[in-house]
C-alpha positions in Angstrom: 18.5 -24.6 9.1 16.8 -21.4 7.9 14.8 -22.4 4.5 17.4 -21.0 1.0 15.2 -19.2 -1.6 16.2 -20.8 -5.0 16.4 -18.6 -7.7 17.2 -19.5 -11.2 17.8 -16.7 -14.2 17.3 -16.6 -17.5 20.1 -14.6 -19.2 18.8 -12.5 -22.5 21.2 -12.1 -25.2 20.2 -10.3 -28.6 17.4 -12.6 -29.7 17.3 -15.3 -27.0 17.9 -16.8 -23.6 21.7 -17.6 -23.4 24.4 -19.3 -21.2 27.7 -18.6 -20.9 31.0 -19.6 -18.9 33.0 -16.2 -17.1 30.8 -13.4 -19.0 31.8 -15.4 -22.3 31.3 -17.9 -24.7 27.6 -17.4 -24.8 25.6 -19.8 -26.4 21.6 -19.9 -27.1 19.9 -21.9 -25.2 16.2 -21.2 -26.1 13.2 -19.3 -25.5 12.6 -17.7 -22.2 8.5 -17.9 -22.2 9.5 -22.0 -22.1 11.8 -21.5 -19.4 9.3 -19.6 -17.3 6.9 -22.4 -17.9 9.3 -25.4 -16.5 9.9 -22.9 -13.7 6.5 -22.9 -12.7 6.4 -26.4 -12.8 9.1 -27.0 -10.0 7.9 -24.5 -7.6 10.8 -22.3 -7.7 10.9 -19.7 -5.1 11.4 -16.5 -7.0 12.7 -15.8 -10.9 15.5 -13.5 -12.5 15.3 -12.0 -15.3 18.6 -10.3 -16.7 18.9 -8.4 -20.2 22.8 -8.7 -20.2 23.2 -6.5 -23.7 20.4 -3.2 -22.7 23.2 -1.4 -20.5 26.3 -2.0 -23.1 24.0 -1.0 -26.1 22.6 1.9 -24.5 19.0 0.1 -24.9 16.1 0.6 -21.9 14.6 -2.2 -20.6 12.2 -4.4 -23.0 9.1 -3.7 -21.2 6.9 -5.6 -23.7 9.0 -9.0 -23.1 8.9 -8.7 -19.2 5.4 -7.6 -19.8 4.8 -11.2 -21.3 6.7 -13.2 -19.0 5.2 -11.2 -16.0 1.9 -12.6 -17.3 2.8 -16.4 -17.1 5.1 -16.3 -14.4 3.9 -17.8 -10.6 6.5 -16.5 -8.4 8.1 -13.1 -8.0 10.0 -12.0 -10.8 13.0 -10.0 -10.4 13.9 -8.1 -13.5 17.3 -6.2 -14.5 19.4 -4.8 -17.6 18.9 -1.3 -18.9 17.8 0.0 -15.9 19.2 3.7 -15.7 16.0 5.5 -14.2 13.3 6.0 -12.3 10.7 6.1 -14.8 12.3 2.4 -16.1 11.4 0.9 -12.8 8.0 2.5 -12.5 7.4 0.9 -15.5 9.0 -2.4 -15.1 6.7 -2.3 -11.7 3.6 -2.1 -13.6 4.1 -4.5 -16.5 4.6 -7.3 -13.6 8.5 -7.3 -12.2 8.2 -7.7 -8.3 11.6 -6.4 -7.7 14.0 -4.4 -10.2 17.7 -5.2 -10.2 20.5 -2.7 -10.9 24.2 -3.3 -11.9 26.3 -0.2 -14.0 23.8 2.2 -12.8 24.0 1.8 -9.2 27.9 2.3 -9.5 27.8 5.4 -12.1 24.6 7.4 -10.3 24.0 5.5 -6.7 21.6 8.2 -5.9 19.4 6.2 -8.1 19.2 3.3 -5.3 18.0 6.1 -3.1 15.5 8.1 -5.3 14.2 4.0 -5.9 13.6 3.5 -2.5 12.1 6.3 -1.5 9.5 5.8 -4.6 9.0 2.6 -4.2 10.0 1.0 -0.7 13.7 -1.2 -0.5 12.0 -4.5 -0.5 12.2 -3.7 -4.6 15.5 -2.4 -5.2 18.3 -5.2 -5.7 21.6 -3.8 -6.8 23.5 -6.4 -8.3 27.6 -7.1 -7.8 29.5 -8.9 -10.4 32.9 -9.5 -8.5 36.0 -11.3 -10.3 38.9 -12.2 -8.7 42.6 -9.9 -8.5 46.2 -11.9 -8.5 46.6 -10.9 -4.8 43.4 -12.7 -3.8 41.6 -9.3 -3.3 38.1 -8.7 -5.3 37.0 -6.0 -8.0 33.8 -5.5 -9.0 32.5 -4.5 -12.5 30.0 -3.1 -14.4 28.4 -3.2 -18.2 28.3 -7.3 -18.3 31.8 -7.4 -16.7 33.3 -5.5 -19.2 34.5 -2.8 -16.8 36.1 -2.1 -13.6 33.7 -0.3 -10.7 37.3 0.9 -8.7 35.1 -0.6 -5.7 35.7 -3.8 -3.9 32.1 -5.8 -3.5 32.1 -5.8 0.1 32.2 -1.7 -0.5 29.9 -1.7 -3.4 27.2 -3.5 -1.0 27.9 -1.5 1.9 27.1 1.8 0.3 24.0 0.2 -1.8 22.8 -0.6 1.6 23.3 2.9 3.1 21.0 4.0 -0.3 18.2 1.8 0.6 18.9 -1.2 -1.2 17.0 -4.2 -0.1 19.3 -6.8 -1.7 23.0 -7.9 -2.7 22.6 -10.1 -6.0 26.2 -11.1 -6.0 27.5 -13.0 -9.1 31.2 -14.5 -9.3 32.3 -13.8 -12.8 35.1 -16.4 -12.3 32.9 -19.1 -11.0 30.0 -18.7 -13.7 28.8 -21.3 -15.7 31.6 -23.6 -14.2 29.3 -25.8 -11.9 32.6 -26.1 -9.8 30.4 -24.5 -6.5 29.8 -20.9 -5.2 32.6 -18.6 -4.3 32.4 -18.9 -0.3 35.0 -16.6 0.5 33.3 -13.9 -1.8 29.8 -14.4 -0.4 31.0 -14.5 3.3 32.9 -11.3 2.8 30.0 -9.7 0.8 27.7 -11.1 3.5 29.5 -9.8 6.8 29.3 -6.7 5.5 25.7 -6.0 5.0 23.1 -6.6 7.2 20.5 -6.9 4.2 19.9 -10.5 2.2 22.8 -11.4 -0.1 22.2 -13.6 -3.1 25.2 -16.2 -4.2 25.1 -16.5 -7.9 27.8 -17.8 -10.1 29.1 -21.5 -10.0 25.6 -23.4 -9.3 27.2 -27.4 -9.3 26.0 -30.6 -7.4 24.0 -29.7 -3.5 26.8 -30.7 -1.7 28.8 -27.8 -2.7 25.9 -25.9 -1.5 27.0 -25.8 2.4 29.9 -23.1 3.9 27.9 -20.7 2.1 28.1 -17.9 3.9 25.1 -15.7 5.7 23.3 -15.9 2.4 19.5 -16.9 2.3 19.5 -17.3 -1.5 21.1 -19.4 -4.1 21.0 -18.7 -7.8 21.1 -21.0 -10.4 21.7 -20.4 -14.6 20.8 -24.0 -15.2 17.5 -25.7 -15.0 19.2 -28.8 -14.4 20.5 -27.7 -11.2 16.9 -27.1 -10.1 15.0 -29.9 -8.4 11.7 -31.1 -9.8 10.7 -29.1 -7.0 12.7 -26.5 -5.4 11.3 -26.2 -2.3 13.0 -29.6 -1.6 16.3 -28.6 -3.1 16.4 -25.2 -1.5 17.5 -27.2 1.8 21.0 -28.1 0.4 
């Protein structure tokens, strides 16, 4: 079996680091220079960093912070929330982020994913899905922190952020996050059979064993350091 990146993120709320169950419900859960430094100690394969407020408060990404964190942090860091410009991720790009995700902005001016990659290669851009489930069994995806609808399905969403340049899905199951109760399969296959480029499962993170039937995907993300292996390298099997 081909070898799963594991990817954990640190969610930034306001003041602090913060987990939370279906978009909601958020609760602090610490300081996120910490959390960067237990991450380096289990070898994790890359690192997300996602400023859920910048986008609804109409705030630009805290350079300063990921700045900081860029500093301490061992493996790639992939940064997002606020993002709305070119000029964001060249900055982002040189304070330390490896990769720059984008969510409301790639739905509201996808030209952006384009005018990214063409700046500064696809192997940086990562447009990221948030995808809740209808009453018929269909998908929706939304923007600003899943506050709205995108009028797109994911599977769409991804296949026109590929045809932009993007180098990667980062596709979150609103219903499934912070449940532990396993990744949405049927979301990440269908997200995953329609794009040729790497798709990241994100949303449910529980025991390994609900790990397998995942889909294409070649990444699993996690919101809890306690579904992270003392080393991750090990765990990224599952």
């Amino acid at each position: 079996m081909p070898k799963i990146r594991v990817m954990p993120t640190l969610l930034f709320k306001d003041v602090g680091l913060v987990k939370g169950v279906a978009f909601d419900s958020w609760r602090r859960v610490g300081s996120a220079m910490q959390a960067v430094k237990v991450y380096n100690m289990r070898e994790v394969d890359e690192l997300v960093y996602l400023d859920i407020t910048a986008t609804n408060d109409g705030r630009p990404p805290d350079f300063e912070t990921v700045d900081d964190l860029a500093d301490e942090c061992f493996m790639p860091l992939t940064v997002g929330g606020g993002v709305r410009t070119v000029e964001h991720v060249r900055r982002l790009l040189k304070v330390g982020a490896d990769k720059v995700a984008i969510n409301s902005a790639a739905v509201e001016h996808p030209a952006l994913i384009r005018e990214i990659a063409d700046r500064f290669g696809s192997q940086c851009v990562v447009v990221s899905i948030d995808a809740r489930r209808r009453s018929d069994g269909t998908y929706e995806s939304y923007t600003h922190s899943g506050r709205r609808p995108a009028g797109r399905s994911p599977a769409v969403l991804a296949k026109d952020a590929q045809a932009m340049g993007a180098g990667e899905v980062l596709l979150t199951s609103i219903d499934r996050d912070g449940t532990m109760q396993g990744y949405d399969v049927e979301l990440t296959r269908l997200v995953s059979d329609a794009v040729s480029i790497p798709v990241i499962a994100s949303g449910g993170a529980g025991t390994y064993a609900q790990h397998g039937g995942r889909g294409r995907t070649p990444a699993l993300l996690a919101r809890d350091a306690r579904r992270v292996p003392g080393s991750a390298r090990a765990g990224s099997r599952l």
